[in-house]
N, C-alpha and C positions, 0 to 999 in steps of 0.2 A: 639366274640366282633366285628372281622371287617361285619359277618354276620348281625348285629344288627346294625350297624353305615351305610350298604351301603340300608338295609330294609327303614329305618329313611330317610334317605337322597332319594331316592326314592319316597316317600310320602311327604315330604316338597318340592319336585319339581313337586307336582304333581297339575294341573289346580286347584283342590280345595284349594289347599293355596298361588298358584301363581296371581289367577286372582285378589281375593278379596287382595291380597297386594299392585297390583300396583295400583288397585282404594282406597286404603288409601292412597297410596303416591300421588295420584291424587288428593283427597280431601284434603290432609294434606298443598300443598301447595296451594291450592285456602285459605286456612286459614292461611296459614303462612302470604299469598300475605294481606289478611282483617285487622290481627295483627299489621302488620308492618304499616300502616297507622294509629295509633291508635291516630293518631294528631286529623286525620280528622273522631273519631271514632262516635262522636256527630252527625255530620253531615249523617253519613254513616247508623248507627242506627235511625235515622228518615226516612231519605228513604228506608230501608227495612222496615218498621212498616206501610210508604205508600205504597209498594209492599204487604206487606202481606195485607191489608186490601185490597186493589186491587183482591190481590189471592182467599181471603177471598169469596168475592161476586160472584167468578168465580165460584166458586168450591157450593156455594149456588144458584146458577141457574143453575148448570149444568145439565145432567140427572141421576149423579150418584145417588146410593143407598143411602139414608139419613143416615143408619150408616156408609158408608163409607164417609159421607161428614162431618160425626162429628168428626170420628178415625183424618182427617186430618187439621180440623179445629180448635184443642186442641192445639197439638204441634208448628203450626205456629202461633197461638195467643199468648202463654206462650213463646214461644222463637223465635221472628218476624226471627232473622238472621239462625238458625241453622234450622228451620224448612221450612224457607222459601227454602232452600237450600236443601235439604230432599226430600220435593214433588217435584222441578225441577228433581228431579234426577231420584227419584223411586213412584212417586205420579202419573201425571200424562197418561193418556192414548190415550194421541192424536197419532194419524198417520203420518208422512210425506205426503207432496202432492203424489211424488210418490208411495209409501203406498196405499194411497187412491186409485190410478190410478190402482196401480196393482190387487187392491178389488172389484174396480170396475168392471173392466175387467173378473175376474172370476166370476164373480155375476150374468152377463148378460150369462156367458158361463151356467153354472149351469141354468139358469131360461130358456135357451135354451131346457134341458132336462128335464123340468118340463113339465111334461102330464098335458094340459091345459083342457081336453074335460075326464079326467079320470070317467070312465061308474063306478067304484066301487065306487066312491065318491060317486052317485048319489042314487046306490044300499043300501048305508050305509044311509043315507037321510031318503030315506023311511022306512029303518030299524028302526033308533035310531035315533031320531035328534040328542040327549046330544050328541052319539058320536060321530056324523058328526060335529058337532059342536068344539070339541078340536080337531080332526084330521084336520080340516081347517083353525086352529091356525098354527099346525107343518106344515102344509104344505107350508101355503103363507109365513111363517117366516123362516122353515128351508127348503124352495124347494127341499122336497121331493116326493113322489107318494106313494099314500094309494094303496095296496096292497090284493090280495087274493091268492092262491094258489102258500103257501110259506107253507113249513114245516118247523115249531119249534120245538126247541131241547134243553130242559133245563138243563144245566149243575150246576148239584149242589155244584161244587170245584173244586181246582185246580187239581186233578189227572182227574176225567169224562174229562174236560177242556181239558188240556194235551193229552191224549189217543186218542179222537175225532181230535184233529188238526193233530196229527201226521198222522192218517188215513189218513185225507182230503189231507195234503201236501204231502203222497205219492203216491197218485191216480192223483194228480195235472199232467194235458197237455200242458195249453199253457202259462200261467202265474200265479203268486204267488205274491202278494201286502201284506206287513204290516207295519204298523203304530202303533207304542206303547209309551208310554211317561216313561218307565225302562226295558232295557236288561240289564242284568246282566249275566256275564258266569258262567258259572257253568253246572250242567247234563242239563239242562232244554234247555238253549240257546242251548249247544254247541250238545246235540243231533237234535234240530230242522236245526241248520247249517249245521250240517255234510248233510241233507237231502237237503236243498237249492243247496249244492255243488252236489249233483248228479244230481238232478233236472236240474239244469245249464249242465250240461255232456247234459242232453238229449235234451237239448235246449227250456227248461221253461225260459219266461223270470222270473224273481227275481226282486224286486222293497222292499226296504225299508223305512221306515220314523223313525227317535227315535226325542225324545226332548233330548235338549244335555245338558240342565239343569236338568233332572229326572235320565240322564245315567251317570251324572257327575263324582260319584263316584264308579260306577259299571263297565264302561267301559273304554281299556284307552285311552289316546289322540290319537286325528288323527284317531279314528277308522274304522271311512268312508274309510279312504284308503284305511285302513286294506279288509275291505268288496271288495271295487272297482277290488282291485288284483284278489278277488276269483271270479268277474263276479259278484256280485250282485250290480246292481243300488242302490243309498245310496243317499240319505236328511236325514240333520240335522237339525232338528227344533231353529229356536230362537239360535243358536253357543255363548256360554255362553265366552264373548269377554272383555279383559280388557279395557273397555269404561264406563264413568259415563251415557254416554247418552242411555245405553244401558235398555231395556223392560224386564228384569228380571222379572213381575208377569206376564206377558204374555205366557203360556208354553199349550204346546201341550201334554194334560191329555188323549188323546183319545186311547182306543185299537182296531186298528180293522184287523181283516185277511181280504182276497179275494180273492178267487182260481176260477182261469176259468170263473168266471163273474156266477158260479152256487152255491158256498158257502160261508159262510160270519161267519166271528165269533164277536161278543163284548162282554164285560161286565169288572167286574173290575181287572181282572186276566193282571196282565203285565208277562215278558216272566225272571222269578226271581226262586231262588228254592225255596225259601219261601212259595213261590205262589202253592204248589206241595207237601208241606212237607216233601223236603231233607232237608231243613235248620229250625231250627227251632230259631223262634222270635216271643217274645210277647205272648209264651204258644201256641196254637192252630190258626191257619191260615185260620179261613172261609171265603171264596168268593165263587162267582160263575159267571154264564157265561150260553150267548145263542150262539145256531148255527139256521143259516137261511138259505133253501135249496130252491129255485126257486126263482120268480118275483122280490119280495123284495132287494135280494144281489143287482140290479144295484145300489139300492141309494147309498151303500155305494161302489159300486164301483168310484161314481162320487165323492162320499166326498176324496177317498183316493186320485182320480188324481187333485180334485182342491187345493189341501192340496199340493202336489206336482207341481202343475204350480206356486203355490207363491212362495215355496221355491226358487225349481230351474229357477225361469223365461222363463216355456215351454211354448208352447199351445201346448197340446196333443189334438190328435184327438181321445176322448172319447169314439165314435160309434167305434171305432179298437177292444175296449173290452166289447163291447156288448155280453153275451153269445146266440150266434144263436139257440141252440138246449137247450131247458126249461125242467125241470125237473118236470116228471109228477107228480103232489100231489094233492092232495082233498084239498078242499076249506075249510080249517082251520082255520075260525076266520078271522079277519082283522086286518093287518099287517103295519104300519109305519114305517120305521127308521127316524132318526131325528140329527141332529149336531147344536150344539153351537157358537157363536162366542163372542168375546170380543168386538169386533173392530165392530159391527154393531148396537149397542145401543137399542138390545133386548135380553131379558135376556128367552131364550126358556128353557133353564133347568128347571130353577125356574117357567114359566109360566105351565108348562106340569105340576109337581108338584102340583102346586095351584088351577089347574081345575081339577084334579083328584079329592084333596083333599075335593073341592069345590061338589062336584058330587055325593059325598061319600053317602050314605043311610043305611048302615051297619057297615063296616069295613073298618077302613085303615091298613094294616100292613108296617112298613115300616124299614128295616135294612140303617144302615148307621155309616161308622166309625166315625162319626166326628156330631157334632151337634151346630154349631155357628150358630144361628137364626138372620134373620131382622125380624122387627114388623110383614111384611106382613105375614111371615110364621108363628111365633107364632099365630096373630091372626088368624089365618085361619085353625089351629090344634086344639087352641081353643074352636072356633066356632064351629068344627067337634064334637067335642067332649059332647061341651054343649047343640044341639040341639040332643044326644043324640047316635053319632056313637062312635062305641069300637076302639077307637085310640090305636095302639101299637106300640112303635118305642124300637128296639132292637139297643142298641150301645157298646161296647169295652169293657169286665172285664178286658181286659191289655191292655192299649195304644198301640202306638207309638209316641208319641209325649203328654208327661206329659203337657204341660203349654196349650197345646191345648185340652186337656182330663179334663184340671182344667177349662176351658172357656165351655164344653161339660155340667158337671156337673152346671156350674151356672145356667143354663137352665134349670134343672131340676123343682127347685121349684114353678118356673112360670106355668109352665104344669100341673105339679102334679098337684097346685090346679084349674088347669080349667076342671083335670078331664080327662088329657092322661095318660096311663101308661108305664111307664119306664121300660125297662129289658137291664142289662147288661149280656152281654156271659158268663159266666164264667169259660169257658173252654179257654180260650184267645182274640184274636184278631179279629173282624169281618171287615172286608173290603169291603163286599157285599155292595151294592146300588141299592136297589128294594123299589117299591111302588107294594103293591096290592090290589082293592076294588071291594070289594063284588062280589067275586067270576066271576066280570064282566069285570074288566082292571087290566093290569098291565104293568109297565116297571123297564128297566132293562140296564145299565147299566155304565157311568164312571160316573158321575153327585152326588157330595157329595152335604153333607146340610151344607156345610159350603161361606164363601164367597166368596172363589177363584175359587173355582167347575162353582157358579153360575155366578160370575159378572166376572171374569180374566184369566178364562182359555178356551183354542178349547176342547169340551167336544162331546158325542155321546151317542147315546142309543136305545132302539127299545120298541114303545109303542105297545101293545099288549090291541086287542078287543074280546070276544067271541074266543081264541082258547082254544083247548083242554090243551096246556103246562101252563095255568095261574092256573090247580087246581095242576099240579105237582109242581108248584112254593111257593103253599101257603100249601101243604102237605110238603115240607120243610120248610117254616118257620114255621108249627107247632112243627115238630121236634127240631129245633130252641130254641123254648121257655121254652124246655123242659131243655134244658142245660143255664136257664136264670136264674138270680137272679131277681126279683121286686123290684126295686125302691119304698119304702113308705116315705109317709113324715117326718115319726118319725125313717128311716132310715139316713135322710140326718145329722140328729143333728145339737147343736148350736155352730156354728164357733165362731171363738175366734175373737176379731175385726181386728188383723191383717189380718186373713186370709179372710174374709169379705172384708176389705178393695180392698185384694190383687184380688179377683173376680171380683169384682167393676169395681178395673181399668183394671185387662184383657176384661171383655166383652166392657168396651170402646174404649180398641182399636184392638176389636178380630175382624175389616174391615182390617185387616191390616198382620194378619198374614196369 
């Protein structure tokens, strides 16, 4: 009994139930404080209805996504005081000056090591226009450098995943960078630490990043210390703070390794047992994952240290982790890495997406756990689909996340009849996030098709031209399909009007979850 009362009482002190209480008690008394005036409740209730309609027009010229300017434009029409109150809090996405300052700053640092005179750009040019053409979208938006003589290595789950990193980080010399948005302990973490901790014996530097909202419940508090004690550098993304004024949808979704400025790992595997299949959730656990072995790794060595000068307010000197000595490799296709931001009013996930999909001539295959569409994207799968490419999107036979699995399925119908087809796993849970077309492109990796992926969260990925790893990529999604059920339309059946209804209103407000 006292084992079970001191369990209990441990978990109710623990940040996931501490924080969000003292921001009810925060919110409770900004409404105690509105109640208690209820003299002046008339007076009070008009001027928020001229706020909201204020708010109203804001939020209608902004640049947001038109579903996210309806999810928010619902709620503070229908209840000017409680919603008006809501978006203050967790609506909108502005920056502090500072903020901007510190965006700034690393903006110009990064566009510093953007290869301005890049000879494969030019080589891709006379290649391919089309695909000159999208790699100089990633590039001028996500200041990155288009890339040759990098080996790709497609991981097709979390154990390939696993096995490969473990390698990489024990071969590691001079330094070891990761950046992931959920550690969790277990074999997985606590075998890759144990390895950090010797590496540091040897005098590897070690450098972390977690989002401390993604690790909230996997990790315990203060864990940075924890790390700091054993020698490894430690940032916490976004420090999930009992503050109302605090950026809760802003979170740092990205995975990425960096060893030696010569290996680089992403895709959508975070560092979980799940991810591995010691633990088992949601039936079957598919992801997968690339590894990048020459030219390519610097871009994302640059994303992890400017990732780390916002956090910790550094200026690192970048050229430190330049790898001097290149790893020899054949010219495999052409290589981009690519990152996301929230905070800069370009939405690169989703444009990468949309000129893939836009390019398309054969085939799109595309895995993804999650499926909240904006118009653009529907029409534009559509449109694939109707001028006659074989659209395939594979999504989740077992969630994780029911109410977002039930927003997944609304989507189906719309599709179905423009002519894409629907496969869920049904072997459990798919987490992957690939695009692949006609045997020509593909990418790969943290970027869901939903709306936090594209419009609210630090995301990453690596688009892939002509290499050899895009038919091993699309020889597993045939294997894929094989463990799929098909989506038909005389599968979906006819909902009852409750639940009808209940779809209705999550896809209106699925900008929001």
């Amino acid at each position: 009994m006292i084992k079970f009362l001191k369990k209990n009482l441990n978990l109710l002190s623990h940040r996931v139930f501490l924080v969000p209480l003292i921001m009810i008690v925060q919110l409770t008394i900004i409404l105690f404080m509105i109640f208690e005036f209820y003299n002046y409740f008339v007076i009070f209730y008009f001027i928020c209805i001229i706020f909201s309609f204020l708010l109203v027009l804001h939020i209608i010229n902004s640049n947001a996504n038109p579903g996210y300017k309806i999810a928010w434009i619902i709620p503070i029409l229908m209840l000017p005081i409680f919603g008006l109150i809501l978006y203050l809090l967790f609506g909108g996405n502005q920056l502090t000056k500072r903020q901007k300052d510190k965006m700034k700053k690393i903006y110009y640092k990064q566009l510093k090591y953007k290869d301005k005179h890049n000879l494969v750009m030019g080589e891709l040019r006379y290649e391919n226009i089309s695909a000159y053409n999208q790699v100089k979208y990633i590039s001028d938006f996500s200041l990155t450098n288009l890339c040759k003589h990098t080996k790709t290595t497609y991981l097709s789950n979390g154990q390939n995943y696993f096995d490969k990193l473990i390698q990489a980080l024990k071969n590691a010399k001079k330094y070891i960078f990761l950046e992931y948005f959920i550690i969790a302990e277990g074999k997985m973490w606590n075998t890759i630490l144990e390895i950090l901790k010797q590496k540091i014996s040897e005098g590897v530097e070690v450098r972390i990043i977690y989002d401390d909202f993604g690790s909230i419940i996997t990790l315990p508090n203060n864990y940075d210390k924890t790390l700091e004690k054993e020698g490894i550098k430690t940032a916490v993304f976004n420090r999930f703070v009992p503050n109302l004024k605090s950026k809760f949808n802003n979170r740092d979704h990205r995975k990425i390794v960096v060893i030696d400025g010569q290996i680089a790992f992403t895709g959508g595997i975070n560092l979980a047992d799940e991810y591995i299949g010691e633990k088992v959730r949601f039936g079957h656990w598919k992801d997968n994952g690339i590894m990048l072995e020459g030219e390519a790794v610097w871009n994302f060595t640059v994303m992890f240290l400017s990732m780390w000068d916002y956090i910790k307010e550094d200026d690192e000197d970048y050229e430190k982790y330049r790898s001097k000595s290149s790893i020899q490799t054949s010219s495999d296709g052409y290589i981009i890495p690519y990152s996301d931001s929230p905070w800069d009013n370009e939405a690169v996930g989703e444009n990468i997406y949309l000129n893939l999909i836009n390019k398309a001539n054969r085939y799109i295959y595309i895995t993804t756990p999650y499926l909240v569409l904006d118009n653009e994207m529907i029409t534009a799968l559509s449109l694939a689909a109707k001028r006659g490419v074989d659209v395939h999107i594979i999504t989740p036979g077992i969630p994780d996340k029911k109410i977002v699995n039930e927003v997944t399925k609304a989507y189906y119908e719309v599709l179905l009849k423009n002519g894409v087809k629907i496969h869920e796993y049904t072997k459990g849970f798919i987490h992957a996030k690939t695009f692949i077309i006609d045997d020509e492109y593909a990418t790969i990796g943290t970027v869901n098709l939903d709306y936090r992926s594209l419009y609210l969260h630090f995301e990453c990925g690596v688009w892939l031209y002509g290499c050899s790893s895009i038919y091993t990529i699309k020889k597993d999604y045939t294997n894929i399909l094989k463990e799929t059920k098909e989506i038909k339309m005389k599968n979906l059946g006819k909902l009852t009007w409750f639940n009808s209804l209940k779809r209705q209103i999550l896809k209106a407000f699925a900008p929001l979850m």
